[in-house]
VEXFI-856826 format. One line per field, with one value per residue (C-alpha): z, y, x; residue number from 1; residue in one letter. Coordinates in nm, 4 decimals, padded with zeros to 6 digits. Layout:
<nodes>
c3	(Z,...)
c2	(Y,...)
c1	(X,...)
n	(NUM,...)
res	(A,...)
</nodes>
This chain:
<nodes>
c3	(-04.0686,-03.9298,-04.0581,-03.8680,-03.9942,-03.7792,-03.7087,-04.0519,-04.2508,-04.0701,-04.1577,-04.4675,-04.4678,-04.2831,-04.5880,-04.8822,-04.6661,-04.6793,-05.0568,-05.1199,-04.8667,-05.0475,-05.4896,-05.2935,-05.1558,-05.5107,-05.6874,-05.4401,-05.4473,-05.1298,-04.9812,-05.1137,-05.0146,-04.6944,-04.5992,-04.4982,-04.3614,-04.6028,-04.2786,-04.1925,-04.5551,-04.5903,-04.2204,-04.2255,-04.5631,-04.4959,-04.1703,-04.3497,-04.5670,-04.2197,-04.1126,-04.4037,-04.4086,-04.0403,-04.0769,-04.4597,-04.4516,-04.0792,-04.2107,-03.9662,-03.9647,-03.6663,-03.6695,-03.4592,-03.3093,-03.1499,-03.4264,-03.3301,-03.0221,-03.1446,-03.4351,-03.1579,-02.9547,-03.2602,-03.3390,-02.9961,-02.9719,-03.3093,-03.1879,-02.8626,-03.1395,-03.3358,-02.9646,-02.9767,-02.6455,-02.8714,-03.0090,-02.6448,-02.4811,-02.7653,-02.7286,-02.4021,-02.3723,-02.6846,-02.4808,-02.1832,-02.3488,-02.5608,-02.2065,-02.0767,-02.3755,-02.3529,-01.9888,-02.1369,-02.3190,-02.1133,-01.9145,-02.1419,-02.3107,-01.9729,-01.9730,-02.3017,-02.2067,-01.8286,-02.0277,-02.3081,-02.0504,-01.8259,-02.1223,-02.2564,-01.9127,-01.9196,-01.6357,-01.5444,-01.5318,-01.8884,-02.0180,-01.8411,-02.0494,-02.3532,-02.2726,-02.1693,-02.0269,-02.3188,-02.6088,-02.5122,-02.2557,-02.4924,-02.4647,-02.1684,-01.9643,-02.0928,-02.0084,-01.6840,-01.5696,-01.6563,-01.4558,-01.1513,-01.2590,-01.3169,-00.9328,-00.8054,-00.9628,-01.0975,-01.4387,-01.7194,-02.0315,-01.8857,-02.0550,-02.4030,-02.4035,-02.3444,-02.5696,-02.8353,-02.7308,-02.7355,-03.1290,-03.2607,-03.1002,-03.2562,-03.6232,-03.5700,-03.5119,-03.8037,-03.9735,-03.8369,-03.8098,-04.1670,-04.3093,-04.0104,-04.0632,-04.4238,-04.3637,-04.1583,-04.3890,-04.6677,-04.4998,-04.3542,-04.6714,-04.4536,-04.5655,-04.3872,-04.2338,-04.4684,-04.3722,-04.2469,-03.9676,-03.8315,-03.7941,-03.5920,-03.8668,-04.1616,-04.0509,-04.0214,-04.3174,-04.5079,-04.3065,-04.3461,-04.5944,-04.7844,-04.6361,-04.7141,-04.5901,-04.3000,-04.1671,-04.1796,-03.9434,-03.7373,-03.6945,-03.6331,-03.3577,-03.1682,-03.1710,-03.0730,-02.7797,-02.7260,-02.7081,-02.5068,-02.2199,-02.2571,-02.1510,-01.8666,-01.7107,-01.7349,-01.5729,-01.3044,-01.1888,-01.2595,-00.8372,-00.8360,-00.6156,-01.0190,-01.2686,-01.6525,-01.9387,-02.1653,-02.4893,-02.2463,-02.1089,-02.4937,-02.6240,-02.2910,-02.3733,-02.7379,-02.6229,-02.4194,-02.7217,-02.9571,-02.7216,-02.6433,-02.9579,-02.8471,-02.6469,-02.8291,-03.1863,-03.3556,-03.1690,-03.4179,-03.5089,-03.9179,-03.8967,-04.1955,-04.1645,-03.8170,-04.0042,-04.2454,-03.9910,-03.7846,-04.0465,-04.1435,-03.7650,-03.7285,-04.0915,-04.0160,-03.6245,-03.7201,-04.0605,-03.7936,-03.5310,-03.7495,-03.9663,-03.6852,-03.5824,-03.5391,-03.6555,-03.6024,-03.2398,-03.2842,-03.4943,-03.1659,-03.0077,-02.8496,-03.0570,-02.7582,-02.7099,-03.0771,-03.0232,-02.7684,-02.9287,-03.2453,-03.0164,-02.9103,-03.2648,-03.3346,-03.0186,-03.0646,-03.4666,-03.3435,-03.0159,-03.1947,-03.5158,-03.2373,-02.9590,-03.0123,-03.3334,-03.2321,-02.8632,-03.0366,-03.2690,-03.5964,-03.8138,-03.9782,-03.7222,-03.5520,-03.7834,-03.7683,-03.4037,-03.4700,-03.6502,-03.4562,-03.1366,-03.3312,-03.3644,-02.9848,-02.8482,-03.0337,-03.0899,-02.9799,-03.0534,-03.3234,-03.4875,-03.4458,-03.6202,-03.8805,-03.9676,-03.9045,-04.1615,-04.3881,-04.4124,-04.3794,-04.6605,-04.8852,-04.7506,-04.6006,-04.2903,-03.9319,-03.6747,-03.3851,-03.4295,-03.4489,-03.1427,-02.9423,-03.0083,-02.9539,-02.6347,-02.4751,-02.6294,-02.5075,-02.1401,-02.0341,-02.1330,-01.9652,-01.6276,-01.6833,-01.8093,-01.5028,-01.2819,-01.4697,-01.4300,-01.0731,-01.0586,-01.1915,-00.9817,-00.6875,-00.7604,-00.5471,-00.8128,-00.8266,-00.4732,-00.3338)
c2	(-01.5795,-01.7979,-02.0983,-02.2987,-02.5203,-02.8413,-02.9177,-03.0742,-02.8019,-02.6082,-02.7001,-02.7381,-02.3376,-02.2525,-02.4314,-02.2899,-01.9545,-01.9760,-02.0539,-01.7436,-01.5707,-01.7452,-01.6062,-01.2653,-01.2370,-01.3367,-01.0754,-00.7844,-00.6599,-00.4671,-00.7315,-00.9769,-00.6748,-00.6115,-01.0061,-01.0441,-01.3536,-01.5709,-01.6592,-01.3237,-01.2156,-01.4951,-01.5058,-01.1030,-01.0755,-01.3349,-01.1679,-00.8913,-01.0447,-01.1830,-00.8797,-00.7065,-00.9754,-00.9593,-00.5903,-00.5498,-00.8727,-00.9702,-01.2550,-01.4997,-01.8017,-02.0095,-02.2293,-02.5539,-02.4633,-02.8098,-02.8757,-02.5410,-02.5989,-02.9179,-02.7503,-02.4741,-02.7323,-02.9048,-02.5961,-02.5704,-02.8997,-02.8748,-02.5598,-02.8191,-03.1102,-02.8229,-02.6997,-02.8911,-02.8466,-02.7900,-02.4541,-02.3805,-02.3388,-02.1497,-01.8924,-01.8726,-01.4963,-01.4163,-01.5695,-01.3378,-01.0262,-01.0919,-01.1059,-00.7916,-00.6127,-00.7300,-00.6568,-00.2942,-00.2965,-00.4659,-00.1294,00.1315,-00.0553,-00.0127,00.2888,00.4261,00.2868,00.4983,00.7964,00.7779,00.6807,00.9089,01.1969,01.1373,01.1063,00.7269,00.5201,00.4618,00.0410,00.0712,00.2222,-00.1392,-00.3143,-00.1430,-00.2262,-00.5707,-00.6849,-00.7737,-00.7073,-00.9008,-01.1090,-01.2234,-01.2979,-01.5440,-01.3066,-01.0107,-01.1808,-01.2843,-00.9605,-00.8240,-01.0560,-00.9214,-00.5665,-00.6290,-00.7535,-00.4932,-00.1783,-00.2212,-00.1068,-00.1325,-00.3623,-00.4458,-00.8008,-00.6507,-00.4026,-00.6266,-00.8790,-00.6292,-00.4898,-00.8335,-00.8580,-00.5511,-00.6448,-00.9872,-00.8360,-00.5539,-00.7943,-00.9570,-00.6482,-00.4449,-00.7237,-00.7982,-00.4371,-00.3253,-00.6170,-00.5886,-00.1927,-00.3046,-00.5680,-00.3303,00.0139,-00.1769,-00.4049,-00.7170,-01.1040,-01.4264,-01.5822,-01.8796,-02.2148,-02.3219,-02.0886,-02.3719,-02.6841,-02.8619,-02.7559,-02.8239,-03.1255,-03.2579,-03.0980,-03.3071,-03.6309,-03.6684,-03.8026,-03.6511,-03.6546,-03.9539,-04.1572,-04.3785,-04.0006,-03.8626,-04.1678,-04.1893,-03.7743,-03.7349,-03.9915,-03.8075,-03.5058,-03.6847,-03.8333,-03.4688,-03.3825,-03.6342,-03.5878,-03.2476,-03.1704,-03.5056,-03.3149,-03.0089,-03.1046,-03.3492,-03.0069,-02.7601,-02.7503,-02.6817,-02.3904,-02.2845,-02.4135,-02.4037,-02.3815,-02.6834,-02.5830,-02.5481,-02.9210,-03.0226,-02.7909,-02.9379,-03.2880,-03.2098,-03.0833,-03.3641,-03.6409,-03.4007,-03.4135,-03.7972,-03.8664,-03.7831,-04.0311,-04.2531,-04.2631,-04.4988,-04.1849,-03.9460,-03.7346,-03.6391,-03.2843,-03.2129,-03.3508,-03.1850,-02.8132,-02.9290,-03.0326,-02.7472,-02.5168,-02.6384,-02.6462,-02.2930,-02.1740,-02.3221,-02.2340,-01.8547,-01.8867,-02.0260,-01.7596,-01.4728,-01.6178,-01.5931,-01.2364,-01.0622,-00.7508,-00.5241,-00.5375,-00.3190,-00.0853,-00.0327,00.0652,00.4058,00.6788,00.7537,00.3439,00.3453,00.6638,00.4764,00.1884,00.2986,00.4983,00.1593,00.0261,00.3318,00.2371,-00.1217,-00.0561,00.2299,-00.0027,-00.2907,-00.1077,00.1651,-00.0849,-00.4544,-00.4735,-00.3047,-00.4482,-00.7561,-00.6919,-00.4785,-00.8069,-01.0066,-01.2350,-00.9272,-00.7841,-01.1319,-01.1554,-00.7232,-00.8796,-01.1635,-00.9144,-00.7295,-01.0360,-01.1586,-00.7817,-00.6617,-01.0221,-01.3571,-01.6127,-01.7817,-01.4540,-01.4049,-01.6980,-01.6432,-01.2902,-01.4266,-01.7454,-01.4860,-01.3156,-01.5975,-01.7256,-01.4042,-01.3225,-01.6639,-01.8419,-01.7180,-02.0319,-01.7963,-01.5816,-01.9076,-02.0295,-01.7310,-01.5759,-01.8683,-01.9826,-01.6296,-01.6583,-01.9501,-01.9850,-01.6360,-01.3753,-01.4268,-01.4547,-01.1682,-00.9771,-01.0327,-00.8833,-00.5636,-00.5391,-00.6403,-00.3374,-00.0956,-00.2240,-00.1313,00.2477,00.4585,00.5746,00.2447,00.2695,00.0300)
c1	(-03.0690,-02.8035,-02.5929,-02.4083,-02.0839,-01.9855,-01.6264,-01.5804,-01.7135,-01.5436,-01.1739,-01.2787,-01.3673,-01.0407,-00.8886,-01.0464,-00.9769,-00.5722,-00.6163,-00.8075,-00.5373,-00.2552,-00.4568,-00.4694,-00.1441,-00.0175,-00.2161,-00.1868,00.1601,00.1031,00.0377,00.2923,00.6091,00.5468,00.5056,00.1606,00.1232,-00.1312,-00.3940,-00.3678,-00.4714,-00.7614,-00.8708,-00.9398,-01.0938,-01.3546,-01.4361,-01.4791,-01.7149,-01.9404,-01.9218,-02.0782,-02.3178,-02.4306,-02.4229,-02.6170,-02.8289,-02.8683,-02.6956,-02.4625,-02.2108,-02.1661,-01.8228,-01.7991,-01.4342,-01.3685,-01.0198,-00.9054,-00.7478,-00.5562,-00.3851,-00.2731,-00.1482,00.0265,00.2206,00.3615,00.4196,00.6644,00.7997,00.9248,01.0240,01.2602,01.4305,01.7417,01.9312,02.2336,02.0745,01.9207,02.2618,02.3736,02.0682,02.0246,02.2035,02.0199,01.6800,01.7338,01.8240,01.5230,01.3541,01.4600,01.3631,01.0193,01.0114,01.0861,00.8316,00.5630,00.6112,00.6323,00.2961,00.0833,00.2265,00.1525,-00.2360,-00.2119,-00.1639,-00.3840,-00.6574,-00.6484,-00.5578,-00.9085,-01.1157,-01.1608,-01.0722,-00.6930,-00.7904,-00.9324,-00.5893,-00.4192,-00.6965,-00.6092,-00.2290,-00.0460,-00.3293,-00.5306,-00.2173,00.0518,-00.1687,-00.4313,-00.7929,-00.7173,-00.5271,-00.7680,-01.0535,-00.9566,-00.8752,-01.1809,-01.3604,-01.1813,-01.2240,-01.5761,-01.6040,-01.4261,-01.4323,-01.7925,-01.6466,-01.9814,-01.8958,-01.5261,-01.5833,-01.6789,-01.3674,-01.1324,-01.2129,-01.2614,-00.9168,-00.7745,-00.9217,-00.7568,-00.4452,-00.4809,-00.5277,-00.2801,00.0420,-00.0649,-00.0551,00.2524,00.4765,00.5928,00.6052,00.8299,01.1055,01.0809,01.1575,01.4429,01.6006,01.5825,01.7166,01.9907,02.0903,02.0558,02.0951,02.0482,02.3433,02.5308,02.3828,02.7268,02.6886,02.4251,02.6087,02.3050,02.0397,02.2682,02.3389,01.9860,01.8905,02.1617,02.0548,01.6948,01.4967,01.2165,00.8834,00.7026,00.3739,00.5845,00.7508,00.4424,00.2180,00.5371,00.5719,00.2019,00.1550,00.4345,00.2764,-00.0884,00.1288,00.2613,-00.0883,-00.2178,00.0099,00.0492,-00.3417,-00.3345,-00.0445,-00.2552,-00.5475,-00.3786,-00.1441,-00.4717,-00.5398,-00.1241,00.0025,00.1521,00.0470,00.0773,-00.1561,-00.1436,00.0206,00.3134,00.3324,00.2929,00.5633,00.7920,00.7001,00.8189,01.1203,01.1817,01.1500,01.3373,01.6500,01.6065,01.7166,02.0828,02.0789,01.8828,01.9586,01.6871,01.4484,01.5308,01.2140,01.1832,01.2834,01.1282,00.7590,00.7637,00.7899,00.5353,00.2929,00.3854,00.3193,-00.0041,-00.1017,-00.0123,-00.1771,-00.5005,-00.5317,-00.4808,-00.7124,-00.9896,-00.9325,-00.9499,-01.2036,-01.4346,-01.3901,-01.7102,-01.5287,-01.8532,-01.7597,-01.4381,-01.7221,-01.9056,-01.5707,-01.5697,-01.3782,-01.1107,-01.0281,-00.9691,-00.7384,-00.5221,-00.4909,-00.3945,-00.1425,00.0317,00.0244,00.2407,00.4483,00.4940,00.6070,00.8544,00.9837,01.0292,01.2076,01.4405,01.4795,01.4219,01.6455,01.8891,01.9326,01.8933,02.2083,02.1036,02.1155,01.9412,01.7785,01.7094,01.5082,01.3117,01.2977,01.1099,00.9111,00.7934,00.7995,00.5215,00.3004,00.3502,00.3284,00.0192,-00.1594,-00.0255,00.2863,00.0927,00.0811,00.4767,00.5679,00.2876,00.4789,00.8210,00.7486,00.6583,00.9563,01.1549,01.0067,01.0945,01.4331,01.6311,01.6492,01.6598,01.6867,01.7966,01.4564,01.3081,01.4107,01.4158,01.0636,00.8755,00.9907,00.9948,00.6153,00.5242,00.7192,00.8012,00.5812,00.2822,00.4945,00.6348,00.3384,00.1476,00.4525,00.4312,00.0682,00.0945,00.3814,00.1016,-00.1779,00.0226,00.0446,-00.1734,-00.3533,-00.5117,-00.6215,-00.3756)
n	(1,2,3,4,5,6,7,8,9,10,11,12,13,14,15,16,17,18,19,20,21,22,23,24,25,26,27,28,29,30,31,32,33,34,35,36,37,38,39,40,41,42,43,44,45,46,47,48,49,50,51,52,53,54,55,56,57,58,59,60,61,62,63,64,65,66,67,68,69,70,71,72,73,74,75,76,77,78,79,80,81,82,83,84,85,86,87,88,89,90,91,92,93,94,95,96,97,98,99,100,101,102,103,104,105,106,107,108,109,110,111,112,113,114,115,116,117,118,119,120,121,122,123,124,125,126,127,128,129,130,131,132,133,134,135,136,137,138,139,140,141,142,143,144,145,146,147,148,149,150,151,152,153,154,155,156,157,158,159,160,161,162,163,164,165,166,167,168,169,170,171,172,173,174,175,176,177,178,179,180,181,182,183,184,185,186,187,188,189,190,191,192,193,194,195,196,197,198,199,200,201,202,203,204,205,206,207,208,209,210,211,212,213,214,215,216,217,218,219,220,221,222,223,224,225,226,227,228,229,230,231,232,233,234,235,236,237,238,239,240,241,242,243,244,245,246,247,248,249,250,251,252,253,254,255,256,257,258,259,260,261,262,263,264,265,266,267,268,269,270,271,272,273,274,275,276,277,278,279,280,281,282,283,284,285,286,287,288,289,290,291,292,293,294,295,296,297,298,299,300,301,302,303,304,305,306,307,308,309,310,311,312,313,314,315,316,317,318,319,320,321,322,323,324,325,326,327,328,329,330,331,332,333,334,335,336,337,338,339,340,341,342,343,344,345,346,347,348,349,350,351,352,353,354,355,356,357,358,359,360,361,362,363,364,365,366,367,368,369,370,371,372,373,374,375,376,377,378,379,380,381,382,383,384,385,386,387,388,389,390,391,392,393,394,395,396,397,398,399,400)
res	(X,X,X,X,X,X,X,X,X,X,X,X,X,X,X,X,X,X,X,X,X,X,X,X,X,X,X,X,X,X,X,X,X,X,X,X,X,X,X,X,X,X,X,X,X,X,X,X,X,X,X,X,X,X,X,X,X,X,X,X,X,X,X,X,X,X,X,X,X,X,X,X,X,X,X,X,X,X,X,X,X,X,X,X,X,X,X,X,X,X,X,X,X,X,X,X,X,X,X,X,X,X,X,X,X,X,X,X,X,X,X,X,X,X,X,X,X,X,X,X,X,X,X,X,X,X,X,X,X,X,X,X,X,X,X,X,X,X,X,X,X,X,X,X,X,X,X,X,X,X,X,X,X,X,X,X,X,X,X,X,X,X,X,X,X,X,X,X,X,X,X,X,X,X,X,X,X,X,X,X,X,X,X,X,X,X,X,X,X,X,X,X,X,X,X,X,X,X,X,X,X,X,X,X,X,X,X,X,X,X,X,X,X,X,X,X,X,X,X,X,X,X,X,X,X,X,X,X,X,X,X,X,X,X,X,X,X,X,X,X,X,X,X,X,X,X,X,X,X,X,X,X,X,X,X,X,X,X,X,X,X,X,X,X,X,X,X,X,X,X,X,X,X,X,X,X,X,X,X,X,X,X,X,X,X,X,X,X,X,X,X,X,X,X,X,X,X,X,X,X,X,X,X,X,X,X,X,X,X,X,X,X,X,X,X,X,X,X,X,X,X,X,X,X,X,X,X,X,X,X,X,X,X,X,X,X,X,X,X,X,X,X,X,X,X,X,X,X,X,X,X,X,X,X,X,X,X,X,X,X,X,X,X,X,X,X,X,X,X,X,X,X,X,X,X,X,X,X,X,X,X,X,X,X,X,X,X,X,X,X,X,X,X,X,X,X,X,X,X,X)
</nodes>
């Protein structure tokens, strides 16, 4: 038996499913202390649910997906409405040693996939697929590598493992990301920063109204607009010798109107309502993508692919708790940006700033995390992830 939910019904369930997230968070204390982002919580436990369903009853939901992209787009885009240029020169040396570290790791991740691979007889592409590839690449990059492996190394179910891959990753940073910050912040006795030690966010904070009906129209059309252009600029550059995907023209043409505003004063976007919508972008976009997990396709997994990947959830928690935080400084934001490095390494940006709102939320303010895990997330990763598995493609043991 199947039911099917159109795009209506279907917010409507991502809703009700960060509400249950939000009563079981509240009533499950391990949960609640090690920061468990509330989509995460709701999004898994109804999949769980489907999946016992499908599995017991032969029973299945069908969602109609078509609001999902938006609210992704919408969250980028406020991440670009929140980059002040003022904060972006100030983090820039934070933004590049944040990049090299991640270049670290893309490495050692790829690597830590080689090795399993070819440790349990399975072949050296599959450990890439169970590495960057699909982890910190995504289902996009995953499955468009598997298209090509598929072509030319004639590999059976390539498609199938990586997007299965690509879903444990997905529910893993979700997982991993909270409890090792929280660890972090509480072995080290660490606090958030005074607010006076950011001037530029202080100062709006002090400026702006409350949110109201006339903030929220005028806040909401920018973002449409940020929309808008965002996917026209996409698809007019798409036949481009480079290109970019869309929610990185929207986030650009956020930034863009945020920084306008300096030189145009009556431009001045509600700081506030931008978070809120933000937030709620973000909250339901992951409660819909893990809400449709068919989770009985990591069940059909093969024991050795769950062996290595459980091997890089054990090397992404001890990276990002040995090397990320303390490259990054050994403070508080550090422990943040862990954290969100945890979400973006195992699963995807949205899941970084699900797990780093989440501990924000419990334990103060971080605006350099803030600024610096998104954009590497959004701009640089993928460019970089696709020159480390370029690096490894090259090795003779690929044939090359």
């Amino acid at each position: 038996m199947a039911v099917s939910l159109d795009a209506m019904e279907t917010l409507a369930a991502a809703i009700a499913v960060l509400f249950v997230g939000a009563a079981v968070q509240a009533r499950i204390g391990l949960l609640r202390d090690n920061n468990i982002p509330i989509p995460v919580v709701g999004g898994l436990l109804f999949a769980v649910l489907t999946t016992v369903a499908f599995l017991g009853f032969d029973f299945r939901i069908g969602f109609d997906m078509a609001l999902k992209e938006p609210m992704m787009l919408a969250f980028f885009t406020s991440i670009g409405l929140g980059a002040d240029f003022r904060l972006l020169v100030r983090g820039g040396p934070r933004l590049l040693l944040f990049g090299a570290v991640c270049i670290v790791y893309l490495i050692l991740q790829d690597g830590l996939g080689l090795v399993a691979a070819m440790g349990m007889d399975l072949h050296p592409l599959v450990g890439l697929l169970g590495g960057s590839i699909t982890l910190s690449g995504g289902h996009g990059t995953g499955a468009a590598y598997a298209a090509r492996f598929a072509d030319v190394q004639n590999i059976a179910g390539v498609m199938e493992l990586a997007m299965a891959c690509a879903t444990f990753g997905l529910i893993i940073g979700g997982l991993i990301g909270g409890p090792v910050a929280g660890r972090l912040i509480r072995l080290h006795n660490l606090e958030a920063a005074s607010s006076h030690e950011y001037p530029v966010a202080r100062q709006e904070t002090e400026t702006h109204s409350p949110v109201n009906s006339d903030t929220l129209l005028q806040t909401l059309f920018i973002i449409l607009v940020c929309l808008i252009g965002g996917l026209l600029l996409a698809k007019a550059l798409a036949g481009a010798a480079f290109t970019l995907p869309g929610f990185v023209w929207c986030l650009m043409i956020g930034v863009m109107l945020r920084n306008l505003e300096h030189l145009v004063p009556s431009l001045a976007i509600h700081r506030p309502t931008v978070d809120m919508l933000g937030s709620v972008s973000l909250s339901i976009f992951l409660a819909m993508a893990l809400m449709s997990l068919r989770l009985w396709e990591l069940l059909s997994l093969a024991g050795p692919l769950l062996v290595m990947l459980l091997i890089q959830t054990v090397g992404m928690a001890l990276f990002a708790s040995l090397v990320t935080f303390r490259v990054m400084g050994s403070n508080y934001d550090s422990a943040i940006i862990a954290g969100g490095h945890c979400g973006f390494g195992m699963g995807a940006t949205p899941t970084a700033v699900a797990n780093m709102e989440a501990l924000t939320h419990r334990y103060g303010p971080s605006p350099q995390a803030f600024l610096v895990v998104p954009l590497m997330g959004a701009f640089f990763i993928d460019f970089l992830n696709a020159l480390v598995i370029q690096g490894y493609l090259a090795l003779p043991l690929f044939g090359s």
